[in-house]
N, C-alpha and C positions, 0 to 999 in steps of 0.2 A: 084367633088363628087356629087352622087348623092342622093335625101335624102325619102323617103318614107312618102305618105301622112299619119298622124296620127286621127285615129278617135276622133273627139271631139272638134277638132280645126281649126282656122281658117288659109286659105291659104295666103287670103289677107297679103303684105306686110306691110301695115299699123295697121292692125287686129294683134297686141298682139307677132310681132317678135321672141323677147326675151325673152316670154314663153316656146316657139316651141322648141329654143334651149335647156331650162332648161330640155326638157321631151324628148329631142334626145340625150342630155347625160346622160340622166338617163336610157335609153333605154338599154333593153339586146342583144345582138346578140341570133338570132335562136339556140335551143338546135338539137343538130345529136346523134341520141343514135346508137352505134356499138354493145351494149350485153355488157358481161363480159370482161373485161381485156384478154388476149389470158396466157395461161399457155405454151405454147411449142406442146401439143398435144402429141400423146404418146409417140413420141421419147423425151419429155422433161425427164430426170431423176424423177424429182416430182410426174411422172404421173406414174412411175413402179410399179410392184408389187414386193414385198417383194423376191419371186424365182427370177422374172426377176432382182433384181439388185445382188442377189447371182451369180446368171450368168454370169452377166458384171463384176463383180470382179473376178468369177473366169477364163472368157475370158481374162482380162487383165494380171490376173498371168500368166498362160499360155503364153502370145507373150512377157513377160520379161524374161522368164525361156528359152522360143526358143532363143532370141534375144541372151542372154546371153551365151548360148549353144555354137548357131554359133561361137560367137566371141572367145569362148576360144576353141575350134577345128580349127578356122583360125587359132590362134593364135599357138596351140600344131603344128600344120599342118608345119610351117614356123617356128621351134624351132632348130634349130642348133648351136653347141658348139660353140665357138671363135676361138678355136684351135691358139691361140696366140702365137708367134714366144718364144721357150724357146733357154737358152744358152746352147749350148750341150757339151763336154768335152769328152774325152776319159777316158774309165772307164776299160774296159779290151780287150785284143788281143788274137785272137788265130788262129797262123800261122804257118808255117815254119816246122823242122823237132821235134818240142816239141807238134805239134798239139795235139796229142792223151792224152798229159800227163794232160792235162785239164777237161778227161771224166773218167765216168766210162763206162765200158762193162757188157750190159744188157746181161742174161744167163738164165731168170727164164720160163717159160710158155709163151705164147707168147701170150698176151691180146685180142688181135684181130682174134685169132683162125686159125691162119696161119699155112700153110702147113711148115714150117720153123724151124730151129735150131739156135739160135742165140751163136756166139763163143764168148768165152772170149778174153781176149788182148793178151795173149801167142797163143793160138790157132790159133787167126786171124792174126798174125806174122808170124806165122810158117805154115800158108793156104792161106799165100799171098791174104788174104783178106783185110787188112787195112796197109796201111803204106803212108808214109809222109818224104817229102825234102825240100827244101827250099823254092819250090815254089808254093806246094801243098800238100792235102792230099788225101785221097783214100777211102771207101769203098765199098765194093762188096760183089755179089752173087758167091759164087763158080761154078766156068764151066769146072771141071773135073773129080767130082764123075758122072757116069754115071748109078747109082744103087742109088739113094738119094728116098728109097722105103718107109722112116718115115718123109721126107721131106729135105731140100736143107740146106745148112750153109749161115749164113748170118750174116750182121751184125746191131748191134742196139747200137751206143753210148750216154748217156747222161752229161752233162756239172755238174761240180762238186758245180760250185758255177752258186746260183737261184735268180732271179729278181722280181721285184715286181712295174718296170718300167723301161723305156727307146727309146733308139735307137738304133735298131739293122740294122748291113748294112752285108747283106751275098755275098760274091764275088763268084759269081758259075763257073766253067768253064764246069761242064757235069752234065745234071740231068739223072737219070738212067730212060731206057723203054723195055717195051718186052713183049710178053705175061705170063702172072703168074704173073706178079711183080706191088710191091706195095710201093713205093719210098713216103718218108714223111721228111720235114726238117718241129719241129714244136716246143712248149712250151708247158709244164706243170708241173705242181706234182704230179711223178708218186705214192707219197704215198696217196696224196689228192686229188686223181679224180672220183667223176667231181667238188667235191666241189672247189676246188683253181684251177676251167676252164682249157679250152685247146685252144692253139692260133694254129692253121694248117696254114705258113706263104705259104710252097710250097708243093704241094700233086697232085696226080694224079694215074692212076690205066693203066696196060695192056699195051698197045700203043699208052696211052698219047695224041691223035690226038683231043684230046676237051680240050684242053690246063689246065694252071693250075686252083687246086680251093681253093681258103683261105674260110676259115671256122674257126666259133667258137663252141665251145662245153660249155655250162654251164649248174649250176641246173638252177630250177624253176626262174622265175622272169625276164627273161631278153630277148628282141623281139628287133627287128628291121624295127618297122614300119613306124618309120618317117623319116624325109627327110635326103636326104644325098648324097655327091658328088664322085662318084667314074665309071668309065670309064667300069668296068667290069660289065656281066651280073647278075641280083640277083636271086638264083634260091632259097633259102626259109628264110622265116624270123624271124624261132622260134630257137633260141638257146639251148632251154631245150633240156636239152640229153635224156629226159624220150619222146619225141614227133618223129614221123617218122623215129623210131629204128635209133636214135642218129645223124640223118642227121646232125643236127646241122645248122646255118645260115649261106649259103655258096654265093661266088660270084664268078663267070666261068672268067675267062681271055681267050684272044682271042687264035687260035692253035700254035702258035710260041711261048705261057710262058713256054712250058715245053717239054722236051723230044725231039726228032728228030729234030722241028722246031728248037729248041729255040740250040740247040745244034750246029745248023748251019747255024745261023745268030746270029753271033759274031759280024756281023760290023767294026768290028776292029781289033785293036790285043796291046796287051801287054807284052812288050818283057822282060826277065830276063835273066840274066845270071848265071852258076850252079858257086858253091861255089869257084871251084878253076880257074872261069873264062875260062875255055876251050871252049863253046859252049852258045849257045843263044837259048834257048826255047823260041817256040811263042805261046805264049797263048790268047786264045778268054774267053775272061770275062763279062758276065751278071750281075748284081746286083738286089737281092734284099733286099729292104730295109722298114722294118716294126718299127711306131711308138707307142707306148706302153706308154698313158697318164691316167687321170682321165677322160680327155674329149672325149676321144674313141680311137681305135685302127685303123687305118690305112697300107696300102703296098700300096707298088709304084713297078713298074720294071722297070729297064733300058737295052737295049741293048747297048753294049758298045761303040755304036755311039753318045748315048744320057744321058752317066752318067755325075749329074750334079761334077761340079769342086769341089764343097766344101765335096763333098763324095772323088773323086779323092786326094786331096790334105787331106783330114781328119782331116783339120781345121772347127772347131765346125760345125757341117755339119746344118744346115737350111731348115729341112720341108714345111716351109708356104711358100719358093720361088719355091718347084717344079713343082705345077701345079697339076692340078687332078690325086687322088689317084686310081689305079686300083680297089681296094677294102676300102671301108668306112663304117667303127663300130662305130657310135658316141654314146655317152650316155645318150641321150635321154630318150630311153626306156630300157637302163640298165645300169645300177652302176658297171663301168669297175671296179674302185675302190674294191668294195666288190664283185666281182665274179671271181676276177684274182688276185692270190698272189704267189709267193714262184715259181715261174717258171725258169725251168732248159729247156735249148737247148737240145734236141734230134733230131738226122740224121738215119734213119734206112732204109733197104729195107726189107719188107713183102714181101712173095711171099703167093700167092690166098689169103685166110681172107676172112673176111667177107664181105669186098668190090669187091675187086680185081680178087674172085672165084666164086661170085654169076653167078649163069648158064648164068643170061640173058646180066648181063655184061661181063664177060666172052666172048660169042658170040658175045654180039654186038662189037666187034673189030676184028672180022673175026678170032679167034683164034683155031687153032686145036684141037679136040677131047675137053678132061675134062682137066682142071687145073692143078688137080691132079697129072695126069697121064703126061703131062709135063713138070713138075716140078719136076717128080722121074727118067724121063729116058731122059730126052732130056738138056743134060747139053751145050751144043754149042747154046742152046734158049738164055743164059742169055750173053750173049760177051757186050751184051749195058745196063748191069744192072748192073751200079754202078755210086756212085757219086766221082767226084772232085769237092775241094774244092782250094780257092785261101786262103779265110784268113774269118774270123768272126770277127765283131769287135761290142762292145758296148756300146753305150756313155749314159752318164747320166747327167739330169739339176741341 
């Protein structure tokens, strides 16, 4: 250590020692003056001014309200139903040579402003328009008025008794195509529409070559903008029937769901035999099958290479084993629950309409002259405008 002379004293170690000591522990260390204590400086809060800390609160609100924002748009963004395996059961059948006795025969004006006459169930009997055996049923466009100058005979059935959910599995053997024609296998109530929706399971227009399109129709309220799993393309996502003159939110399946293609790629075949055993028809069978829950609407199709067993055998059939849906309605962004009730099966073929006749669609399938005009004179047009049916059937949880 070492120690600093002191003025006044002696250094001698003899000279007064344990003085020297008394007045070096009494001694202060040198004072270091710095100024004021530091406050932060003006980024310390202390230092702001009254706007400036309005600011920093209202900056802060702001990146909690963002933060928060985000998180719940991830979160809407990545919002999908369960769609959880229900028990399905057999609920009703319609097959065989009683098919027709399950509908009624639509006769009135024809909704969609079709060039069309629709016949009742004597009529379409006796114009060889609708009939039914044991292994299928029929409707058609008539192909031998050749003077049809107020429009064509056709037919529109609707199912007696209406759903409000389910499973439906449709066994198709022929979807009808041609130019004029406007083929629909769909749901609704036709005394409640659009308020009790419209489900379009199979639809398509002319010749069919841009395969099928499922579509919903509802009022106000109900979009399809969030997530969802389905194989087909989505071409719009607003359902209101008041938005893009009733387009409705539709999704494209590829060119073999309907009509020509899909008519002949059967893949398979399914054989039966006629009632008194004499002969084996082979038939090629398609399935479509649409599920009808709270947690959204769904279709799948199969070729009948790829129909699953539990549809085949018709033991409680099992949607969450099939794999991705062709088209995907979840309810998300609409309350299937409150925009679909009281729904009846209808199968009909339109011919032109509002769809089907517009000039530019029309044309665009290379189709001759005006609609109209072949639709009133050219009855050998429709030879592939009609549906076969194998069976309807629909299961409930």
């Amino acid at each position: 250590m070492s120690f600093a002379r002191l003025e006044g004293t002696s250094a001698h170690p003899k000279g007064g020692f344990g003085d020297n000591i008394n007045l070096i522990n009494n001694a202060q260390p040198p004072s270091y003056s710095y100024g004021e204590p530091s406050k932060g400086g003006r980024w310390h809060p202390r230092n702001w001014g009254r706007k400036t800390r309005i600011g920093a609160i209202l900056g802060a609100v702001v990146l909690i309200v963002i933060i928060v924002t985000v998180a719940v748009v991830e979160t809407k963004a990545n919002e999908y139903p369960a769609y959880s395996k229900l028990n399905y059961s057999l609920q009703d059948t319609y097959s065989g040579a009683s098919f027709f006795d399950n509908f009624d025969y639509f006769t009135g004006y024809d909704p969609d402003a079709g060039f069309v006459h629709y016949v009742d169930g004597p009529g379409s009997t006796a114009q060889n328009l609708s009939y039914a055996s044991n292994t299928s049923a029929v409707i058609r466009v008539d192909t031998s008025n050749s003077d049809a100058s107020t429009g064509r005979n056709s037919v529109r059935i609707t199912s007696k008794t209406q759903y409000n959910n389910g499973l439906f599995i449709f066994d198709i053997l022929h979807t009808p195509y041609g130019c004029g024609t406007w083929p629909a296998l769909w749901l609704t109530d036709p005394a409640n529409w659009p308020m009790h929706g419209e489900i379009d399971v199979v639809e398509a227009v002319n010749t069919a070559t841009t395969g099928n399109q499922m579509t919903l129709h509802t009022t106000n309220g109900c979009t399809m903008d969030g997530k969802r799993k389905e194989t087909g393309k989505v071409l719009t996502k607003n359902c209101y029937n008041g938005t893009d003159d009733n387009a409705g939110c539709g999704v494209q399946g590829a060119e073999d769901t309907f009509g020509e293609a899909l008519n002949a790629n059967g893949g398979g075949v399914c054989t039966h035999g006629d009632p008194n055993g004499q002969q084996l028809l082979t038939l090629r069978i398609k399935v479509y099958a649409m599920e009808w829950r709270s947690d959204g609407i769904r279709v799948w199709f199969f070729p009948r290479s790829s129909i699953p067993s539990d549809i085949s055998t018709g033991t409680s059939p099992d949607p969450s084993s099939w794999g991705t849906a062709l088209a995907d309605f979840p309810d998300t962004d609409c309350s299937i629950s409150s925009h679909f009730k009281n729904q009846s099966i209808i199968a009909n073929i339109d011919l032109c309409g509002s769809w089907a006749g517009q000039t530019s669609v029309y044309e665009a399938s290379d189709c001759p002259g005006t609609c109209q005009n072949l639709v009133a004179t050219n009855a050998t047009a429709f030879t592939n405008a009609y549906w076969e049916f194998s069976s309807f059937k629909v299961y409930q949880a």
